[in-house]
C-alpha positions in Angstrom: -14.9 -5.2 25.6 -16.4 -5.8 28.9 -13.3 -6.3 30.8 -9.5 -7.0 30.7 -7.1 -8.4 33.1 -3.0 -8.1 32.7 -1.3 -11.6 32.9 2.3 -10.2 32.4 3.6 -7.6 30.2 3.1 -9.5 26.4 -0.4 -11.0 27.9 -3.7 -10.6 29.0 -7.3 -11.4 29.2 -9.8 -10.0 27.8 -13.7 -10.5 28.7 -16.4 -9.5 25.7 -20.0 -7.8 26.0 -20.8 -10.0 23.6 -20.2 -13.7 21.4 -17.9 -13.4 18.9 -18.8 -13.7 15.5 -18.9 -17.1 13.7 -16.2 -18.0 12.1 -13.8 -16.5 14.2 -11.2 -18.9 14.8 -7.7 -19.2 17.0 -5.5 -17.2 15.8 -7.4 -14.3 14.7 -6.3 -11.2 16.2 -8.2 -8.2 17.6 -7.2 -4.7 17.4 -8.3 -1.9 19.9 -9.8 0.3 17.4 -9.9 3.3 20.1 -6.0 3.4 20.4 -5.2 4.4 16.9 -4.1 7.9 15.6 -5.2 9.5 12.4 -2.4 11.4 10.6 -1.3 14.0 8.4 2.0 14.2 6.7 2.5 17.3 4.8 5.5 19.2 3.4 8.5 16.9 4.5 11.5 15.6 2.3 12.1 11.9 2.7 15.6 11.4 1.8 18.5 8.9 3.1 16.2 6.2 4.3 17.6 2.8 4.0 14.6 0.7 4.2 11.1 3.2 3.4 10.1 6.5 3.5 6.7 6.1 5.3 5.2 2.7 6.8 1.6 3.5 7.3 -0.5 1.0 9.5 -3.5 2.9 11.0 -7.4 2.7 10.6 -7.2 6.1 11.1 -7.7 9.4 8.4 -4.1 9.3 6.9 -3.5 11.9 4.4 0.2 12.6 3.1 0.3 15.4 0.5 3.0 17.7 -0.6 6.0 15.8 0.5 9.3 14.3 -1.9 10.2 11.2 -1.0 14.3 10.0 -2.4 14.1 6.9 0.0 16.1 3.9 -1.2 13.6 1.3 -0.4 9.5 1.8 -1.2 8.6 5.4 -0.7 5.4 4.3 1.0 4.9 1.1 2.6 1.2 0.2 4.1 1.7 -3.0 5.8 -0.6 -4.3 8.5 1.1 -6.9 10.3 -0.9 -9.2 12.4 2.0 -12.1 12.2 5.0 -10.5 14.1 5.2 -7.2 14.7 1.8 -6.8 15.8 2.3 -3.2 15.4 -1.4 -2.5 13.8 -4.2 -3.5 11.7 -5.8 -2.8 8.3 -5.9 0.9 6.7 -9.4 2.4 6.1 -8.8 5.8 4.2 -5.6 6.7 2.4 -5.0 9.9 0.2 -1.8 10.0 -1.0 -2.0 13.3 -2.8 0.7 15.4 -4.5 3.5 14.0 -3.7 7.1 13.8 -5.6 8.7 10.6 -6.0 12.0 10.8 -7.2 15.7 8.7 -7.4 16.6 6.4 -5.7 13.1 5.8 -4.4 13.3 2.0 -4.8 16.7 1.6 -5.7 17.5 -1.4 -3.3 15.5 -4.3 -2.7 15.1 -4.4 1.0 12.4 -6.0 2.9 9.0 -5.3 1.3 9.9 -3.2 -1.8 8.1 -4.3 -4.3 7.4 -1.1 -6.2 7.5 2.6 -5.3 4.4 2.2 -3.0 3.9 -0.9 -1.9 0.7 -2.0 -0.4 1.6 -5.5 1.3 0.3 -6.6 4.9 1.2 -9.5 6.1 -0.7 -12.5 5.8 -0.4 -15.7 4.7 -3.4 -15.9 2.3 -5.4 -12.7 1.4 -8.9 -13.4 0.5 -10.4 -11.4 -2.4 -13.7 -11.7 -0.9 -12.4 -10.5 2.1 -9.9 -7.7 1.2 -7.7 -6.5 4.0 -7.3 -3.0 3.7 -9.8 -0.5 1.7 -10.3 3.3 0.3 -6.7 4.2 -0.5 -6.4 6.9 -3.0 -2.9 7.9 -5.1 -4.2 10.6 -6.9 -2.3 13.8 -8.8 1.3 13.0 -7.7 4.6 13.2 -10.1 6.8 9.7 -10.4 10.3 9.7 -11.5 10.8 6.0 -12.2 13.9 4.5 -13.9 12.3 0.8 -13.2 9.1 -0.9 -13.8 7.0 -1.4 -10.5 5.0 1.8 -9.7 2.4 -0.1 -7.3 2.2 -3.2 -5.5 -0.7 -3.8 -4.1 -2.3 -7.0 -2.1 -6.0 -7.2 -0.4 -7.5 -4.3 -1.0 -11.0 -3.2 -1.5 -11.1 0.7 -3.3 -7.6 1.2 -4.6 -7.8 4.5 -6.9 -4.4 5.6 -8.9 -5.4 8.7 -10.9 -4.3 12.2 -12.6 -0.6 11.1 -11.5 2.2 12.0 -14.1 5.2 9.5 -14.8 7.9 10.5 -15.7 10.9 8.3 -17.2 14.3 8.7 -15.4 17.4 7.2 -16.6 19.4 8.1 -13.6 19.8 4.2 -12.9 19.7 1.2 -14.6 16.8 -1.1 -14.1 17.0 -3.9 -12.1 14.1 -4.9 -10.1 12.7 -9.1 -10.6 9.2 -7.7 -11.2 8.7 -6.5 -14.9 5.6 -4.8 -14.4 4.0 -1.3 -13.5 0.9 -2.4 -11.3 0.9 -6.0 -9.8 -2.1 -6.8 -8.0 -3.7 -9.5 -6.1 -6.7 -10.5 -3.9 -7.8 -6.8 -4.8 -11.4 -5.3 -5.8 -12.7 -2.3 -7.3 -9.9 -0.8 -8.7 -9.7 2.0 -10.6 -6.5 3.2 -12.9 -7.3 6.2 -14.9 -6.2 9.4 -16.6 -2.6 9.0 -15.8 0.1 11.4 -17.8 2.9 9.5 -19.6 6.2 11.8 -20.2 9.0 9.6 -21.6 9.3 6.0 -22.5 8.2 5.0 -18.8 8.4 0.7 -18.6 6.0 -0.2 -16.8 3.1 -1.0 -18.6 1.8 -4.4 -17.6 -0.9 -4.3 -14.8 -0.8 -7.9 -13.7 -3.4 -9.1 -11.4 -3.8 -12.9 -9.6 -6.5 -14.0 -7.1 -8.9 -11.6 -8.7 -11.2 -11.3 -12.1 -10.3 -8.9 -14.7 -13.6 -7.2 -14.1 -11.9 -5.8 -11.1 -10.5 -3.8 -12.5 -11.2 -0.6 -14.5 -8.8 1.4 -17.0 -10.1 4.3 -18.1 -8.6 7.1 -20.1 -5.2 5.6 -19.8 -4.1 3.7 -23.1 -0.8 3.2 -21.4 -1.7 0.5 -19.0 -2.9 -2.8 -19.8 -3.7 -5.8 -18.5 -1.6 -8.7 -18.4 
């Protein structure tokens, strides 16, 4: 950016050092890349929170290890909301390491809870070629799921769920529309693998739309198959 000028407080110009790229068209939106935080969220309880536990919407390094989440809604949402909000743009590297998810973690369908970490920015039509966000790792964390949706996860490039052990609670009855584990779509380069099944945990089905099953890679994890 070459230069910026304040019109009011909601608007202002800004000048570029250079074109923009082709096929950049109105209503794309740019996102100061310089003003964004990295962060670490270790050793906290996450408890008696009506609509998440965590929204996550940096490019930053984001690492959240060690905590237990009993949020009501999605332990862990990552939106990325370029259509209201405007609060910030697409995640670049995500380890979401040894964590405890526990009841009532998505209990309540509020806005956006579409599994126990739900991955779901906001736009209109994610392009698989394209994906939104990229690099996010769940890896070696304990779920206690009384319901099917573990993950929900749209546009992303480098989604890894691995060495996590789920657990079957019965704390609650199920009730949630979607009837499977992982739902994904517009993703690539997925990888499920090596996950530890204790109990008769439902979810089962990964279903995937806007993508080829070759995206996709189950390894070591009999439990999970495609829809």
């Amino acid at each position: 950016m070459k230069k910026s000028t304040a019109l009011n407080k909601a608007e202002f110009i800004i000048e570029l050092s250079k074109p923009l790229p082709t096929g950049v068209e109105v209503g794309y939106v740019i996102e100061n890349l310089t003003c964004t935080p990295d962060a670490e969220i270790r050793n906290c309880h996450f408890g008696s929170c009506r609509a998440r536990g965590l929204l996550v919407s940096t490019p930053g390094k984001v690492v959240i290890e060690n905590n237990v989440f009993e949020s009501s809604g999605s332990a862990i949402l990552i939106a990325g909301d370029a259509n209201a909000w405007y609060e910030s743009g697409a995640v670049k590297d995500v380890l979401i390491r040894n964590n405890e998810f526990r009841y009532p973690c998505n209990s309540s369908l509020y806005q956006f809870c579409e599994a126990v970490i739900s991955i779901d920015p906001e736009i209109p039509t994610p392009e698989q070629k394209y994906p939104y966000h990229r690099n996010i790792r769940i890896v070696d964390n304990t779920f206690h799921l009384f319901d099917y949706p573990i993950i929900y996860a749209r546009s992303v490039d480098g989604l890894t769920f691995s060495n996590n052990t789920l657990i079957r609670d019965t704390t609650y009855q199920p009730y949630h529309y979607r009837k499977e584990g992982i739902t994904l779509e517009a993703c690539k380069s997925v990888v499920i693998s090596n996950n530890k099944i204790e109990g008769d945990v439902l979810g089962r089905i990964v279903k995937f739309e806007k993508m080829k099953s070759s995206d996709i890679k189950i390894s070591k994890n009999p439990f999970f198959r495609k829809n």
